[in-house]
C-alpha positions in Angstrom: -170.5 33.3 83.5 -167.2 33.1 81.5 -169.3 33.1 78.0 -170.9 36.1 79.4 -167.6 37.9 80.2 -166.1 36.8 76.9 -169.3 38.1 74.9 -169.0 41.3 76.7 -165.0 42.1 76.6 -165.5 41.0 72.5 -168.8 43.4 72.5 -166.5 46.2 73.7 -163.4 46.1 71.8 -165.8 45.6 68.9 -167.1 49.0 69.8 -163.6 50.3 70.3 -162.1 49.5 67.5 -164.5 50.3 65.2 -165.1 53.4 65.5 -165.0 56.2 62.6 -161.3 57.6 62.5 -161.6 61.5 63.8 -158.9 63.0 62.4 -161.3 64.2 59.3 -163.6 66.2 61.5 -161.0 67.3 64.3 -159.3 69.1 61.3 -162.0 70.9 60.3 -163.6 71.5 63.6 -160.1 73.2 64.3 -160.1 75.3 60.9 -164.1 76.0 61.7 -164.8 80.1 62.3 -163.8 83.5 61.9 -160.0 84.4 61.1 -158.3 87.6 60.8 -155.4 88.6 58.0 -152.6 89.3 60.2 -149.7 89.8 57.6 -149.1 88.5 54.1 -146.1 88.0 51.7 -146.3 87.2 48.1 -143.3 85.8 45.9 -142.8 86.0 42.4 -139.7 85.0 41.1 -136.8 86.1 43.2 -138.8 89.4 44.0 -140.8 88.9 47.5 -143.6 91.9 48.4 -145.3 92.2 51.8 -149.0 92.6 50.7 -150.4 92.6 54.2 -150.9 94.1 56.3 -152.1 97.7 54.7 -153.1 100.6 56.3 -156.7 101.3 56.9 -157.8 97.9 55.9 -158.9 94.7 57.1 -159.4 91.2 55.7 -161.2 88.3 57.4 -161.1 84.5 56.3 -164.3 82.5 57.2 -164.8 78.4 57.2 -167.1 75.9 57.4 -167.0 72.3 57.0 -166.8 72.6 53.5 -166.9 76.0 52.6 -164.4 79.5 53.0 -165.4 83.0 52.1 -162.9 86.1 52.4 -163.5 90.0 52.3 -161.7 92.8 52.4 -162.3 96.0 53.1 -161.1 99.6 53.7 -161.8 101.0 57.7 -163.0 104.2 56.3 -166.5 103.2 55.0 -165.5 103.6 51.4 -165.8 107.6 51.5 -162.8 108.5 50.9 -159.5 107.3 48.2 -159.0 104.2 50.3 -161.7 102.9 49.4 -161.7 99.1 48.9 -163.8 95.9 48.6 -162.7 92.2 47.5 -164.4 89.1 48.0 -164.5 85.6 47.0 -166.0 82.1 48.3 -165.7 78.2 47.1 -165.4 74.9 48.3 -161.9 73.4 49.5 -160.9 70.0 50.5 -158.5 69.1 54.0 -156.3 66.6 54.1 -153.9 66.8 57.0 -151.9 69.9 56.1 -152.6 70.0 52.5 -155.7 72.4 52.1 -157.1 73.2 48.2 -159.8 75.7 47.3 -161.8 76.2 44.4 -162.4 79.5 43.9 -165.7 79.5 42.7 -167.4 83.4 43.4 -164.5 86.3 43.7 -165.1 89.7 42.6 -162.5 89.5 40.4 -164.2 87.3 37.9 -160.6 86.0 36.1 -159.9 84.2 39.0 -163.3 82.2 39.7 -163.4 78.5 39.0 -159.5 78.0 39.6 -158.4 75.6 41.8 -155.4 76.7 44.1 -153.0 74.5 46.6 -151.9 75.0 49.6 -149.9 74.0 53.0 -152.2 74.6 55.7 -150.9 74.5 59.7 -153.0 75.4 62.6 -150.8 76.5 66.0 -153.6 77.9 69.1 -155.3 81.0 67.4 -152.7 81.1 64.4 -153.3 79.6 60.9 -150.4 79.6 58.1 -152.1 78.9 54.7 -148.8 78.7 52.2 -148.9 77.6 48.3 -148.9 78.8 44.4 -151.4 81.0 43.1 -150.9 79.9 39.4 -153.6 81.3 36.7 -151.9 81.2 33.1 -154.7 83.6 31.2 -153.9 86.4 34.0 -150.0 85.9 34.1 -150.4 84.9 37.7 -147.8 82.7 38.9 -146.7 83.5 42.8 -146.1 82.2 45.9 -148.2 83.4 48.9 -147.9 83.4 52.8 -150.5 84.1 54.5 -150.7 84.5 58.5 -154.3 85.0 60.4 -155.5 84.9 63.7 -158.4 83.6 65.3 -161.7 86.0 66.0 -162.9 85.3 69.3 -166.8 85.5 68.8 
């Protein structure tokens, strides 16, 4: 009976402590979805611009578990001088708070297959993605802040 017990009490903290860590999946579980541009602030030098938001437009943010996509677009249907599109997809990597993408589709081609790096923190339905945009052959070297909220689907 006590070689029983033993077997089992070892069986379970084998069990226990051997399981998979789920901090990996829990962070992207929590960055999974549709999210919103809310406001956004770029920084270039000592000069600081609020990009975001802009009137009669909307950007959304979308990720997977290995993959993000972003669109913007004017609320006008592109009929009038509003009119905008910009879009862009790649892969990115999460580690903790420190989020990279690799931009590899955008519409505006100079900026696909660069590689951009980022704070990332999560709080309920808001998610603060902070870092350098940094491309040398466009002249691009800025900081960015970005602030979106969670689409409820």
């Amino acid at each position: 009976m006590k070689y029983s017990l033993a077997v089992a009490l070892l069986c379970s903290a084998l069990l226990f402590y051997c399981k998979p860590p789920a901090t990996k999946i829990n962070e992207h579980k929590a960055l999974d979805g549709t999210w919103q541009l809310v406001s956004a602030l770029s920084i270039t030098k000592q000069d600081t611009v609020v990009t975001f938001p802009v009137k009669n437009q909307q950007v959304i943010k979308m990720f997977n578990q290995s993959h993000f996509a972003f669109f913007k677009h004017d609320l006008s249907g592109g009929k009038d001088s509003t009119a905008v599109f910009g879009a862009g997809s790649g892969s990115y990597t999460l580690d903790g708070e420190n989020y990279s993408e690799h931009l590899e589709y955008c519409n505006a081609r100079g900026w696909e297959n660069n590689d951009f790096h980022f704070t990332l923190t999560i709080n309920s339905d808001t998610l603060i993605q902070r870092g350098v945009e940094k491309i040398d052959s466009l002249g691009v070297d800025r900081v960015i802040e970005e602030k979106y909220r969670r689409v409820e689907n």
